[in-house]
Backbone as a printed PyTorch tensor [residue, N CA C, xyz], in Angstrom:
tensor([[[ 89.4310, 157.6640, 114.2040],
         [ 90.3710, 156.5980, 113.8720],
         [ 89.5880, 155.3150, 113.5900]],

        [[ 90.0510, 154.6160, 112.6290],
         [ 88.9870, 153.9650, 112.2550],
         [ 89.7690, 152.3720, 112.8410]],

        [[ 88.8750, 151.6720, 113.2350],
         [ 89.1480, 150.2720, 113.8210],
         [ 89.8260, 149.5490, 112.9190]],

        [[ 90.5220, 148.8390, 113.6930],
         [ 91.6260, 147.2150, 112.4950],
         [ 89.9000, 146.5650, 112.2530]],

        [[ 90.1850, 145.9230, 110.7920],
         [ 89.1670, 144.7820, 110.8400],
         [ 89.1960, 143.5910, 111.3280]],

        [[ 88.1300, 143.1650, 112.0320],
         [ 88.3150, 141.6190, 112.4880],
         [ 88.6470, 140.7710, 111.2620]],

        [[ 89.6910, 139.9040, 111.5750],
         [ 90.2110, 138.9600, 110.8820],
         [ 89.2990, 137.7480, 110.6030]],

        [[ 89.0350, 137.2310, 109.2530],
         [ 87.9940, 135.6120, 109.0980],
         [ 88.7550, 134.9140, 109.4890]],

        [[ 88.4640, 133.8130, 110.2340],
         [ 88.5520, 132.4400, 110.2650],
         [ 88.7670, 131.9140, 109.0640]],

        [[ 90.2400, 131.3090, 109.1340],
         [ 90.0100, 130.6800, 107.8000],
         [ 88.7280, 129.5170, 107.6930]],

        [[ 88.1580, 129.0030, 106.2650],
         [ 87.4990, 128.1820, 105.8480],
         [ 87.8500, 126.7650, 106.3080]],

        [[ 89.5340, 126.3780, 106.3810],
         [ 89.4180, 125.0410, 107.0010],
         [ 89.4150, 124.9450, 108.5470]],

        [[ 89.5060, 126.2720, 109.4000],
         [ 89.8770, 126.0900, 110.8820],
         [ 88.2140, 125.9400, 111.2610]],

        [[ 87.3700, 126.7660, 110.1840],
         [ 85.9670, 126.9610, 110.2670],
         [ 85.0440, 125.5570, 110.4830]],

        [[ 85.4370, 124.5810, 109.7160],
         [ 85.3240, 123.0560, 109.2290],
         [ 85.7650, 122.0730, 110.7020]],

        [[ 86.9720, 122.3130, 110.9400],
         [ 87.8990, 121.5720, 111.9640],
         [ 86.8240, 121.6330, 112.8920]],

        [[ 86.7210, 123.0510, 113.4570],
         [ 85.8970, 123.3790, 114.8450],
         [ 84.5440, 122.6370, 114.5940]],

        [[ 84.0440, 123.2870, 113.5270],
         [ 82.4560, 122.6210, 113.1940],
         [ 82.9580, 120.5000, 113.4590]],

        [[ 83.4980, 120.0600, 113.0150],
         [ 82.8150, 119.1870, 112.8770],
         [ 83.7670, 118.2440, 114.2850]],

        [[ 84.7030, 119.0620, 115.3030],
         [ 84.9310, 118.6480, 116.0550],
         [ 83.5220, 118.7380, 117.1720]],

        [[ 82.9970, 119.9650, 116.9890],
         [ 82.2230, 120.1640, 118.0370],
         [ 80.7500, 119.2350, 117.5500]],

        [[ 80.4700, 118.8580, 116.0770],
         [ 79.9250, 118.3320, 115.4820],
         [ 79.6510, 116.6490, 115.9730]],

        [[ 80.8390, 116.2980, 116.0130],
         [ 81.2370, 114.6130, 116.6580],
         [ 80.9740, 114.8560, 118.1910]],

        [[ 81.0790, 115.8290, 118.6160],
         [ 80.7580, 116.0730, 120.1240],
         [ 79.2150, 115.9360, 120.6010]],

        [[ 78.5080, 116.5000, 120.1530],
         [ 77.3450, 116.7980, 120.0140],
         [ 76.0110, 115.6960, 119.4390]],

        [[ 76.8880, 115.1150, 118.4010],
         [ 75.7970, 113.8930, 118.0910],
         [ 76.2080, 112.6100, 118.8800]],

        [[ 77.8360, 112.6110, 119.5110],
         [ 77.6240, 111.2010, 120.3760],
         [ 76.7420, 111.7300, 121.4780]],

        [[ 77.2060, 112.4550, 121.7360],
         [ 75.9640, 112.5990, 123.5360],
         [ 74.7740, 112.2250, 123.1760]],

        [[ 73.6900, 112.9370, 122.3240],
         [ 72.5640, 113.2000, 121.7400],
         [ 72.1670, 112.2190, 120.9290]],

        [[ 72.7460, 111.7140, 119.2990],
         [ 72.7420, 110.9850, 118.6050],
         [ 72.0760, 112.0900, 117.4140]],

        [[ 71.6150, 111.5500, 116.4980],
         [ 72.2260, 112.0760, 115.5770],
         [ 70.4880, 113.1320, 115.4610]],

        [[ 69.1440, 112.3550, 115.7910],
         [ 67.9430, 112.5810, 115.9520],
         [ 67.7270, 114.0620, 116.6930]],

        [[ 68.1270, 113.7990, 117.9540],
         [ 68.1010, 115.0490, 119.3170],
         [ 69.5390, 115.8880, 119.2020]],

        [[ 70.4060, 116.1190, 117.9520],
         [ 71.3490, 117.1810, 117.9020],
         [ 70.7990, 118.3580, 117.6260]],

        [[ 71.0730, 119.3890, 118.4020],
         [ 70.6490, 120.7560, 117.2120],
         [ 71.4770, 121.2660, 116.6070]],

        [[ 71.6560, 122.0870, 115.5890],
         [ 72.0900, 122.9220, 114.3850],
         [ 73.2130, 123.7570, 115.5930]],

        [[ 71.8740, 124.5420, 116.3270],
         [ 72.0890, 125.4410, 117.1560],
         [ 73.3030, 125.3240, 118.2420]],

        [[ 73.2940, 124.3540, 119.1440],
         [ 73.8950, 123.8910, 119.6140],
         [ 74.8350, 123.4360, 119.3770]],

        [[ 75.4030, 122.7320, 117.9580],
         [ 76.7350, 122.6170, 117.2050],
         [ 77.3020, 123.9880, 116.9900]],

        [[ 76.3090, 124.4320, 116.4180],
         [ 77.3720, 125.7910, 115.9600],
         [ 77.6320, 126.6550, 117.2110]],

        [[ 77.1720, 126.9300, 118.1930],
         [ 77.4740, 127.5350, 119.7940],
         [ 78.6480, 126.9330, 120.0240]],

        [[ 78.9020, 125.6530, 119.9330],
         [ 79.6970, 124.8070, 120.8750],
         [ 81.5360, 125.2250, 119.7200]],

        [[ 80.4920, 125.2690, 118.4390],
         [ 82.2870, 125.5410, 117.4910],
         [ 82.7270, 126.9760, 117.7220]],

        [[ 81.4420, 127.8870, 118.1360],
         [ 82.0870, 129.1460, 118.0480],
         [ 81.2700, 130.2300, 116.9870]],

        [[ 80.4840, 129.4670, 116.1010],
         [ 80.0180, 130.5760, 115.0680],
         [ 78.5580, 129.9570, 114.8410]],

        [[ 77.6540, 131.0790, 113.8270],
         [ 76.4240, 130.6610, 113.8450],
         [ 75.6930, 129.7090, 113.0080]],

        [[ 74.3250, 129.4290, 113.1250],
         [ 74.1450, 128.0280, 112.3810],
         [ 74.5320, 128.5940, 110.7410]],

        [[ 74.3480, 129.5270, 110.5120],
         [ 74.9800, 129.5450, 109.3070],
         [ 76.3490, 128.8210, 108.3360]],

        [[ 77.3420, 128.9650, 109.4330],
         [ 78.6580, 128.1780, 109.1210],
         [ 78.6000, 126.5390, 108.7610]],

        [[ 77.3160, 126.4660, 109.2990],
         [ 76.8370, 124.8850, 108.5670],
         [ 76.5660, 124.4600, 108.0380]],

        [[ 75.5290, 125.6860, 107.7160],
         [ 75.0400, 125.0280, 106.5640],
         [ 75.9470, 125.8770, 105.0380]],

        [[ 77.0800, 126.6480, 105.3390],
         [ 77.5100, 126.9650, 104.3930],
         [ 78.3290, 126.2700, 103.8620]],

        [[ 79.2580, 125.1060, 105.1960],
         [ 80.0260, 124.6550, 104.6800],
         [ 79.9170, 123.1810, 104.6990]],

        [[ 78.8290, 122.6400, 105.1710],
         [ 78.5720, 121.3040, 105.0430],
         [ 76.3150, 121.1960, 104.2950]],

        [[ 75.7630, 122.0380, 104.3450],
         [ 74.5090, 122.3700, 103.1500],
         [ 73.6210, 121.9420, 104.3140]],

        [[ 73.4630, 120.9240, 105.2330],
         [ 72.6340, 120.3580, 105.6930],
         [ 72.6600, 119.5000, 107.2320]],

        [[ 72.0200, 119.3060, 108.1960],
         [ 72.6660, 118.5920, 109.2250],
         [ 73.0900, 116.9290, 109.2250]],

        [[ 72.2700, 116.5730, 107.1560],
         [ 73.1270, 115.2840, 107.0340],
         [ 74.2450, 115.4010, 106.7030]],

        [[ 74.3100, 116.7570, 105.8980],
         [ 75.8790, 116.4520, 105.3710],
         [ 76.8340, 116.7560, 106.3550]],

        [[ 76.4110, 117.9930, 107.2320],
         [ 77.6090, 117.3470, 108.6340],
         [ 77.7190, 115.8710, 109.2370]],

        [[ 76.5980, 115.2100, 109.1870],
         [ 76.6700, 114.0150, 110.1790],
         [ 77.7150, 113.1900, 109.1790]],

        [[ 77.0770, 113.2460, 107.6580],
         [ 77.6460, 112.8800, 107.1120],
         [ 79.6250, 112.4940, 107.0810]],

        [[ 80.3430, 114.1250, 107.2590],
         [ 81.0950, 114.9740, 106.8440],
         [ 82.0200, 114.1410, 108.1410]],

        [[ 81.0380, 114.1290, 109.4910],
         [ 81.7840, 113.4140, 111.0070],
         [ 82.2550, 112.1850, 110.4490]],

        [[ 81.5440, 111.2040, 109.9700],
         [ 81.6560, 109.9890, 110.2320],
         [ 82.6480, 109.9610, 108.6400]],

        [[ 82.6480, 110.8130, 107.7930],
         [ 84.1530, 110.5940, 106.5390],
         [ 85.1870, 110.7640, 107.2670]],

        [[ 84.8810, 111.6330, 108.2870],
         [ 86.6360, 112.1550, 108.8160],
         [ 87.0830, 111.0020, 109.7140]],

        [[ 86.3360, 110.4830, 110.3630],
         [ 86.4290, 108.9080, 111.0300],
         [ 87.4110, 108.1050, 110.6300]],

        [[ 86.4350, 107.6110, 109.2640],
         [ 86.9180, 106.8530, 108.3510],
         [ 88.1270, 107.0620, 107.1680]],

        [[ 88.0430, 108.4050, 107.2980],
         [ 89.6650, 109.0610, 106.7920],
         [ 90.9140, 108.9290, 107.7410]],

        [[ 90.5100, 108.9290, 109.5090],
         [ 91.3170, 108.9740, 110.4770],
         [ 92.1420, 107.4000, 110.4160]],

        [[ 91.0050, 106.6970, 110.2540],
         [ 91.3050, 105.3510, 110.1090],
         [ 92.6370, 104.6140, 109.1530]],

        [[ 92.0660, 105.2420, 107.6700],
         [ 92.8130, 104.9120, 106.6090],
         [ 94.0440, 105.6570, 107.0270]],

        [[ 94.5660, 106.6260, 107.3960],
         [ 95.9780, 106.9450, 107.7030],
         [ 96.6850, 106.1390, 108.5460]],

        [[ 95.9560, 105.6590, 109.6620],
         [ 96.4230, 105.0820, 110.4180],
         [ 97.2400, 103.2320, 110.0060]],

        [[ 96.2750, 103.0650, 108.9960],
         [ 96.3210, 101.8430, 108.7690],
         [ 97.5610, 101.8040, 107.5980]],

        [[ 97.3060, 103.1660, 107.0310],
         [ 98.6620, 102.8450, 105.9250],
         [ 99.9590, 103.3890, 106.5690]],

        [[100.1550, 104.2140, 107.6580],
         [100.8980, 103.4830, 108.3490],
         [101.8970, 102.4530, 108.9550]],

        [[100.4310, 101.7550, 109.2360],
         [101.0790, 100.4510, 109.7660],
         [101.2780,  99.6340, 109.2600]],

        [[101.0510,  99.5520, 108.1070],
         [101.7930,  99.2490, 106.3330],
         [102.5020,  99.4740, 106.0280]],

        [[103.3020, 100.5910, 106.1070],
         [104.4520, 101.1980, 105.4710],
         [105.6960, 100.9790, 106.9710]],

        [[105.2950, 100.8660, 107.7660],
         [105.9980, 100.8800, 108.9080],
         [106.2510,  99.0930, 108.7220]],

        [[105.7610,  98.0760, 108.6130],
         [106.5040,  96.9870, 108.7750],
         [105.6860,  96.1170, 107.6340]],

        [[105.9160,  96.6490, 106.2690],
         [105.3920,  95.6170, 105.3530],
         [104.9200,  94.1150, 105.0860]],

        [[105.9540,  93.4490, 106.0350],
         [106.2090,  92.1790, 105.8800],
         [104.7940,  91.6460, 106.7210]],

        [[104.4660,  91.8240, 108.0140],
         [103.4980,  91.4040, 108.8590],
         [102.0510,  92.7460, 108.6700]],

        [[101.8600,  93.1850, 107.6800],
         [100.8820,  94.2810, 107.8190],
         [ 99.4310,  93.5740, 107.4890]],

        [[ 99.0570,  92.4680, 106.9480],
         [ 97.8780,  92.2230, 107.3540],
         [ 97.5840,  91.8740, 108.3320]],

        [[ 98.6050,  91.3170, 109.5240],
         [ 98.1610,  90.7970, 110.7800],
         [ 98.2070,  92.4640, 111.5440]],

        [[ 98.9150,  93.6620, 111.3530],
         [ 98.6130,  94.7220, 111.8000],
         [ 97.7550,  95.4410, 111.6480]],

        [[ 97.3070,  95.0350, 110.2830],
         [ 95.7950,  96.0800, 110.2470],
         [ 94.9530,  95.1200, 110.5510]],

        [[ 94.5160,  93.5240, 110.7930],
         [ 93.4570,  93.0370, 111.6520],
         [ 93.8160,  93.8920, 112.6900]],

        [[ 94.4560,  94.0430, 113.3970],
         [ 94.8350,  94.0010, 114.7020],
         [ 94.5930,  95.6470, 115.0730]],

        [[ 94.8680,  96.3470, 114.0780],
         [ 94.3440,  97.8420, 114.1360],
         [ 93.0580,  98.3070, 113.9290]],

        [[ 92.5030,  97.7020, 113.4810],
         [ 90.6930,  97.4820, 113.0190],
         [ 90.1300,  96.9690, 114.1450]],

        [[ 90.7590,  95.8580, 114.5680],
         [ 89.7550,  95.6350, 115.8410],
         [ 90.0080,  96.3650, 116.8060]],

        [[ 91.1900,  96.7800, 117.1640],
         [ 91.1210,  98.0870, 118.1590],
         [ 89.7850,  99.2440, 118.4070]],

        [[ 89.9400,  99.5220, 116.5340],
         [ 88.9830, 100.9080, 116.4330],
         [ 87.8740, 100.5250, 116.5590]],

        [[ 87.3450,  99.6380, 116.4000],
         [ 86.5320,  98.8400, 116.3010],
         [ 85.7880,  98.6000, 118.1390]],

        [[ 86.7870,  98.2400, 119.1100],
         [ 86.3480,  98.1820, 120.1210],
         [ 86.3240,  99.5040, 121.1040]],

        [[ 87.3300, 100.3010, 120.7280],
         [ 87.8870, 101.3040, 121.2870],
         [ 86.8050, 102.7580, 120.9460]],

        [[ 86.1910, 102.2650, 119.5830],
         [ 85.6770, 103.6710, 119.2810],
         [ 83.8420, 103.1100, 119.1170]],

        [[ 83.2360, 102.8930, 119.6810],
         [ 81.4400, 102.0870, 119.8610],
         [ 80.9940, 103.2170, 119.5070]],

        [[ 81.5290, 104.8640, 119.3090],
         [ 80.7920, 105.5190, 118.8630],
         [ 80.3290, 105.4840, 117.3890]],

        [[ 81.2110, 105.3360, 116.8910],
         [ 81.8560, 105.5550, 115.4550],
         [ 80.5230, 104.8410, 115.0270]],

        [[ 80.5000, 103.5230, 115.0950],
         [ 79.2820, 102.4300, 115.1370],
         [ 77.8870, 102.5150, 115.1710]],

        [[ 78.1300, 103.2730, 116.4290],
         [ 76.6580, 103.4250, 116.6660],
         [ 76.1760, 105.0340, 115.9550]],

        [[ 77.1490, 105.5210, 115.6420],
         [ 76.6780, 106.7610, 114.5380],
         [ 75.9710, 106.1790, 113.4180]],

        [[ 77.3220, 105.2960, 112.6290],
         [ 77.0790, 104.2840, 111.6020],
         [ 75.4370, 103.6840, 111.4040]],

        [[ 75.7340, 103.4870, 112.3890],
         [ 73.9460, 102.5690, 112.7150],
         [ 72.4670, 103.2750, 112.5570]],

        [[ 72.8900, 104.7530, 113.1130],
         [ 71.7060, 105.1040, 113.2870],
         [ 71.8880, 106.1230, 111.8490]],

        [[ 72.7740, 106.4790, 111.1460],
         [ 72.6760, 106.8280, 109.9630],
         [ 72.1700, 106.0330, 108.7570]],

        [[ 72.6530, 104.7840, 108.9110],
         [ 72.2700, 103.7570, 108.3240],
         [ 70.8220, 103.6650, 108.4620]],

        [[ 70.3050, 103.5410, 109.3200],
         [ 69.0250, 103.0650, 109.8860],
         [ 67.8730, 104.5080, 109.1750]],

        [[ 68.5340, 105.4470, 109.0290],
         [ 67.6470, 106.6960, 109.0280],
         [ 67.8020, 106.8270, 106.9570]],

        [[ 68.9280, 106.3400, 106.5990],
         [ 68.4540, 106.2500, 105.1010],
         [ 68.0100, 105.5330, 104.5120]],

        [[ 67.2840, 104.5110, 105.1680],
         [ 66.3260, 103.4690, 104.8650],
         [ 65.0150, 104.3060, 104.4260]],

        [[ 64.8000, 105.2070, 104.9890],
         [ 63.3900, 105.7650, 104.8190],
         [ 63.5120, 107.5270, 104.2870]],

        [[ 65.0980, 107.9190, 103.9870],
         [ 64.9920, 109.5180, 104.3280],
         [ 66.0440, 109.4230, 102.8060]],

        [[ 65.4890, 109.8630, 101.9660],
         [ 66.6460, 110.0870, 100.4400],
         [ 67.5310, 110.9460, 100.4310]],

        [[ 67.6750, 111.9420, 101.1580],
         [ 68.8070, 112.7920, 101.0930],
         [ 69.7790, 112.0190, 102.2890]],

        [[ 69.2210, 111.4080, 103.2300],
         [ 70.6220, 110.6300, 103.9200],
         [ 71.1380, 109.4480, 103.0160]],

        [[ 70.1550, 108.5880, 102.2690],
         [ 70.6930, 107.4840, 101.5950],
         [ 71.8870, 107.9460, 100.9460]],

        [[ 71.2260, 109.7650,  99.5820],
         [ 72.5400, 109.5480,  99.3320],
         [ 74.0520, 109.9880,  99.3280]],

        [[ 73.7800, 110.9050, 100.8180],
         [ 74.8040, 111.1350, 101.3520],
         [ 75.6440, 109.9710, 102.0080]],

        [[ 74.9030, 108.9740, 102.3150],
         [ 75.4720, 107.7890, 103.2680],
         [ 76.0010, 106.6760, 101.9220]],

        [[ 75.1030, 106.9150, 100.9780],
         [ 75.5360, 106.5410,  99.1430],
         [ 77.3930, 106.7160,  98.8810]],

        [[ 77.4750, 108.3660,  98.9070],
         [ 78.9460, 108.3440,  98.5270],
         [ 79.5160, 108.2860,  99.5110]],

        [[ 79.4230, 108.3510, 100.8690],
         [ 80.4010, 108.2120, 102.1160],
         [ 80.5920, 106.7890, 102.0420]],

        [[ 79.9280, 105.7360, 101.9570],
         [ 80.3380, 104.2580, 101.1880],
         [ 81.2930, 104.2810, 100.2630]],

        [[ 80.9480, 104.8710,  99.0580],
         [ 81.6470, 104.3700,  98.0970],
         [ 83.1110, 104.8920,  98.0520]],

        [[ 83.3190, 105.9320,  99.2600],
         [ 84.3760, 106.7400,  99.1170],
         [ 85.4550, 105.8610,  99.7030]],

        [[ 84.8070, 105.0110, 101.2350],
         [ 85.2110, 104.1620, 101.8370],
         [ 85.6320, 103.0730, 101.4640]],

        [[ 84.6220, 102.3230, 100.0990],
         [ 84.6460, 101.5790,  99.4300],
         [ 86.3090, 101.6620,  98.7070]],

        [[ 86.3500, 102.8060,  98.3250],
         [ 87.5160, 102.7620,  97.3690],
         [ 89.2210, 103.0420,  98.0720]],

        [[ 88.6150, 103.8000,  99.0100],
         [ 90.2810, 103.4850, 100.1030],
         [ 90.6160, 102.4200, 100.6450]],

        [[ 89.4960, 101.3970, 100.6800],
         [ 89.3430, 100.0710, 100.9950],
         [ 90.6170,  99.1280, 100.4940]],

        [[ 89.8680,  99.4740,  99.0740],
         [ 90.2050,  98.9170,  97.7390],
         [ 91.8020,  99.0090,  97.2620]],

        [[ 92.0830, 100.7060,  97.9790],
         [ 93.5290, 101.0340,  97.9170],
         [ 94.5840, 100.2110,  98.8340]],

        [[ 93.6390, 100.5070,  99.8100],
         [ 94.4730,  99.6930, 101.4350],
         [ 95.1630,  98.1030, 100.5970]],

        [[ 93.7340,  97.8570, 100.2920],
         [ 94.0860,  96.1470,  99.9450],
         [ 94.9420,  95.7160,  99.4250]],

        [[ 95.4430,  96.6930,  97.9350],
         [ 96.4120,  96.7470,  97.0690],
         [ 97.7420,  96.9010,  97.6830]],

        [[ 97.0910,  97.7630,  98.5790],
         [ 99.1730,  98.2450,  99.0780],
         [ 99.5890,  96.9900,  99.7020]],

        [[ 98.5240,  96.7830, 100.8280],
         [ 99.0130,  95.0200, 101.5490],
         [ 99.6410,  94.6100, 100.8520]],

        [[ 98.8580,  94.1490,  99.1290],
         [ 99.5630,  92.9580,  99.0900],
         [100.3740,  93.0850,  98.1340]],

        [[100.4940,  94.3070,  97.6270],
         [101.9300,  94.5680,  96.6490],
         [103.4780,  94.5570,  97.9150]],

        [[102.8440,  95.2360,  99.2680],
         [104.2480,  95.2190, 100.2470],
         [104.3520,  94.1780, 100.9720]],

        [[103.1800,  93.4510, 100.9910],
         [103.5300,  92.5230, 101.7820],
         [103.7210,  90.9450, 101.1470]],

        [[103.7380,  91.0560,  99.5670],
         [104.2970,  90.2500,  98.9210],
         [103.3530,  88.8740,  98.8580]],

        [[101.9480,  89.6690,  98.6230],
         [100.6400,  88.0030,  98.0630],
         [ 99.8650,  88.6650,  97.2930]],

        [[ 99.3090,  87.4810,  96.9810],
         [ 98.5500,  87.0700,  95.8010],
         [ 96.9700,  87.0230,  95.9950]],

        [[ 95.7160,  87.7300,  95.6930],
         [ 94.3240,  87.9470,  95.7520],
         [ 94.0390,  86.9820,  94.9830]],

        [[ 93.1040,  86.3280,  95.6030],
         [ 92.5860,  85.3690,  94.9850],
         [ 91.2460,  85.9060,  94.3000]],

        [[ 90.8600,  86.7430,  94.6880],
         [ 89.6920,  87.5460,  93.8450],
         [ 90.1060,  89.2670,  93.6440]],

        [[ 89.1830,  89.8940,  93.0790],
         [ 90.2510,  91.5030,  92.6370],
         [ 90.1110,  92.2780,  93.6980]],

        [[ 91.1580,  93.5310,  93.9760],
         [ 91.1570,  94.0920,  94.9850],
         [ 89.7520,  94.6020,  95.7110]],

        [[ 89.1680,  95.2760,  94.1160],
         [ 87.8970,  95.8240,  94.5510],
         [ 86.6870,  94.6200,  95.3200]],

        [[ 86.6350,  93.5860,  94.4980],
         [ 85.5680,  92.6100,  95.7840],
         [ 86.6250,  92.1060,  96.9230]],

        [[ 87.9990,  92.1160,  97.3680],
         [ 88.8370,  91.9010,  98.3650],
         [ 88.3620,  93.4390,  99.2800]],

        [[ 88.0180,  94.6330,  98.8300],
         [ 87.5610,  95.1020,  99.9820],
         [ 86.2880,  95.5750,  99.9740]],

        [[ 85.3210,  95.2900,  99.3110],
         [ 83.8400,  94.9880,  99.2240],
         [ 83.8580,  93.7640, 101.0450]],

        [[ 84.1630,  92.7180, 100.5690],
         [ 84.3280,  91.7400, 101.2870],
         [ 84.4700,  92.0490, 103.2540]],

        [[ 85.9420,  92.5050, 103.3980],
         [ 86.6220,  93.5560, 104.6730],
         [ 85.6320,  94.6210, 104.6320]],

        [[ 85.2450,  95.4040, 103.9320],
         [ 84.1310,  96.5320, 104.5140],
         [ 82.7940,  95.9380, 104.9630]],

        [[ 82.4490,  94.9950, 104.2160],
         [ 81.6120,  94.6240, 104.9970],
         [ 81.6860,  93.7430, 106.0680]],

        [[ 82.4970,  92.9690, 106.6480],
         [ 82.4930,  92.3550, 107.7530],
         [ 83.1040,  93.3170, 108.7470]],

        [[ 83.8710,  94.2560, 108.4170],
         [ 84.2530,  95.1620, 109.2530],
         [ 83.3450,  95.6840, 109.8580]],

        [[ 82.0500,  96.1780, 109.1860],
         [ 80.6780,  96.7760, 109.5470],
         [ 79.9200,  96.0390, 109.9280]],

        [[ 79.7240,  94.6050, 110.2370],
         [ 78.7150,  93.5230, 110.4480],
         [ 79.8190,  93.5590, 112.1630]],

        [[ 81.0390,  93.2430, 112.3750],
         [ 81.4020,  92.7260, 113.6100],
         [ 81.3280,  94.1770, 113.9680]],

        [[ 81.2950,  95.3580, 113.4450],
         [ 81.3600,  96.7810, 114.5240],
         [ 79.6590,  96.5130, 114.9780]],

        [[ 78.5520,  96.0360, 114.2580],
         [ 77.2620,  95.9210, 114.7260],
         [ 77.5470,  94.7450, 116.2080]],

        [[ 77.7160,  93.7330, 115.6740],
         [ 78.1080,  92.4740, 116.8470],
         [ 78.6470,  93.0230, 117.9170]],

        [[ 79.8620,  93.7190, 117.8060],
         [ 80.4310,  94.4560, 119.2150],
         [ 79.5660,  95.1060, 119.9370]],

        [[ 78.6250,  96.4560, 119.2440],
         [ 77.5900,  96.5580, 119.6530],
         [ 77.2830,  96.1370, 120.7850]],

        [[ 76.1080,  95.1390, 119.9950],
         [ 75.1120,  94.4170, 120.4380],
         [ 75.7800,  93.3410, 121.9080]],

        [[ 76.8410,  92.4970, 121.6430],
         [ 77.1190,  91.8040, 122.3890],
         [ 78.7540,  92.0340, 122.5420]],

        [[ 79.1970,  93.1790, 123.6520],
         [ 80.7760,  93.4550, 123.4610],
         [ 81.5250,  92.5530, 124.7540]],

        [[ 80.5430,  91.4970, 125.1800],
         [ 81.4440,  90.4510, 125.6450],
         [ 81.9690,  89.3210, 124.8640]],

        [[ 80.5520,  88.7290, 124.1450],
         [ 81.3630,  87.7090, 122.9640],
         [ 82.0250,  87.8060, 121.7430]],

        [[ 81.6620,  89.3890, 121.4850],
         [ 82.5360,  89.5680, 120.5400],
         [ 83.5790,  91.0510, 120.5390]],

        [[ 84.5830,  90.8730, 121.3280],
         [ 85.6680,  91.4840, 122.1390],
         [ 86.6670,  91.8490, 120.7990]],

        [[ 88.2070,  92.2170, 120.9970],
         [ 89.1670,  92.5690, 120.3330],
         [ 89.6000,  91.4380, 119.8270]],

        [[ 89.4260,  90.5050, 120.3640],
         [ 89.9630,  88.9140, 119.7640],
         [ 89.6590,  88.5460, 118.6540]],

        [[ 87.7080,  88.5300, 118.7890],
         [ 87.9140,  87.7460, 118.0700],
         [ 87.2430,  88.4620, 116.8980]],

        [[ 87.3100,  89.9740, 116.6730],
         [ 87.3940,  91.0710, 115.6080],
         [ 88.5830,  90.6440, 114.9980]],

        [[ 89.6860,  90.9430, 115.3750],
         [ 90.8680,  90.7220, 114.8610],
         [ 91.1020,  89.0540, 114.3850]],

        [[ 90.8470,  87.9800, 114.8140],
         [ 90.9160,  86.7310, 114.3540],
         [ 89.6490,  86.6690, 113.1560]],

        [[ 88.9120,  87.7540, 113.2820],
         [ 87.3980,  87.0940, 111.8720],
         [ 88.5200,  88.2770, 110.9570]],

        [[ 88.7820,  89.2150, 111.1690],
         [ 89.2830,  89.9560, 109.9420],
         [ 90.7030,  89.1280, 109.2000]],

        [[ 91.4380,  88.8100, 110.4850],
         [ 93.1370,  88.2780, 109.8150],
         [ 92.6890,  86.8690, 109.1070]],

        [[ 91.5980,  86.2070, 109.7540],
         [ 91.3720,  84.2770, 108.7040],
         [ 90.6400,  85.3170, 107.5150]],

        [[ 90.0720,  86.0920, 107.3980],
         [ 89.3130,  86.5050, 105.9230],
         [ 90.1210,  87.0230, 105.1200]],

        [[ 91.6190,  87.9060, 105.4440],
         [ 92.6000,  87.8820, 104.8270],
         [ 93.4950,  87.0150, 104.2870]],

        [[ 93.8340,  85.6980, 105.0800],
         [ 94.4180,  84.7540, 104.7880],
         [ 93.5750,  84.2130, 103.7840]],

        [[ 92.1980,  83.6050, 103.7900],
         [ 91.7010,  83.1240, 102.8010],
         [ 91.4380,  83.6710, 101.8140]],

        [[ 91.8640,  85.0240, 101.3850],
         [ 91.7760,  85.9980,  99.9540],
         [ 93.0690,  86.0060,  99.7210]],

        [[ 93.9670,  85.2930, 100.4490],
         [ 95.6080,  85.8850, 100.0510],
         [ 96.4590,  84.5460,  99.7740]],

        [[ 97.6340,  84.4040,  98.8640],
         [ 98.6320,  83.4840,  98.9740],
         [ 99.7240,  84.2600,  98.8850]],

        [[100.9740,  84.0110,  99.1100],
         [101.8660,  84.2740,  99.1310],
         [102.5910,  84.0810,  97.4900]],

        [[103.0150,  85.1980,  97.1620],
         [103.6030,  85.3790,  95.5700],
         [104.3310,  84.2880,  95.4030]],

        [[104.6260,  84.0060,  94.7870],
         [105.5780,  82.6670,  94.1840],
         [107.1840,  83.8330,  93.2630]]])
């Protein structure tokens, strides 16, 4: 009698696990002292599944810190669509949360950052994980201020050129110093940099 066949894993449950156990593994460790080995043990399958479905251990590190920043953008449009009228003071106010709440996220950021200074296949993986960011940015910005009824004083795309990068300069500051620069006053540097890119439609 011949055996049932074992059933595959689908391809996205394959992904989920990998890069849950993936985010697991490089906060403890960081991104230097992770192994291959040890990610793929911890998801369930062998280092193979990694490199089949992410090529490399940048493009997982990579792959962690998009889903982050994908987690983010849902959240934030959201809280956009949920009360239009006050949504730039909700997404300061949701940014600095993640911002204080998540020091991992950051310090991934950092040391990825720090490692494609000198390593070309992270630059340009860390290349389009920017620009990808760059452009949901860009989306976010638009929706604000089409729902929340203002006016950019410069175009969406340098309106979130602008927010991505101070978003990433105060997640370094928290860092470094997470007494003086707390949830406050994340959320007060992001909501005055909105106000001063924004007027109210006429």
């Amino acid at each position: 009698m011949n055996a049932e066949p074992i059933p595959r894993t689908p391809r996205a449950e394959v992904r989920r696990r990998l890069l849950a156990a993936a985010a697991r593994v490089f906060a403890e460790r960081g991104y230097v002292d992770a192994r291959l080995d040890d990610i793929a043990h911890a998801a369930g399958f062998t280092k193979g599944a990694i490199y089949s479905n992410f090529g490399s251990k940048q493009g997982l590190f990579g792959a962690v810190l998009g889903e982050r920043a994908e987690d983010e953008r849902a959240a934030l449009l959201g809280e956009i669509r949920d009360d239009p009228a006050s949504a730039a003071g909700r997404a300061a106010r949701l940014v600095a949360r993640r911002v204080v709440d998540d020091p991992e996220r950051g310090r991934l950021g950092l040391e990825f950052a720090a490692r494609a200074v000198r390593d070309e296949q992270v630059r340009a993986i860390l290349a389009r994980l920017r620009r990808a960011q760059r452009a949901a940015a860009t989306a976010l910005v638009t929706e604000i201020v089409e729902r929340g009824g203002l006016r950019l004083a410069v175009s969406p795309e340098v309106a979130a050129l602008i927010l991505h990068c101070l978003t990433n300069g105060l997640s370094m500051e928290h860092l470094a110093d997470p007494d003086g620069v707390g949830a406050g006053a994340v959320e007060h540097a992001i909501a005055a940099t909105i106000t001063a890119l924004t007027t109210p439609r006429r």
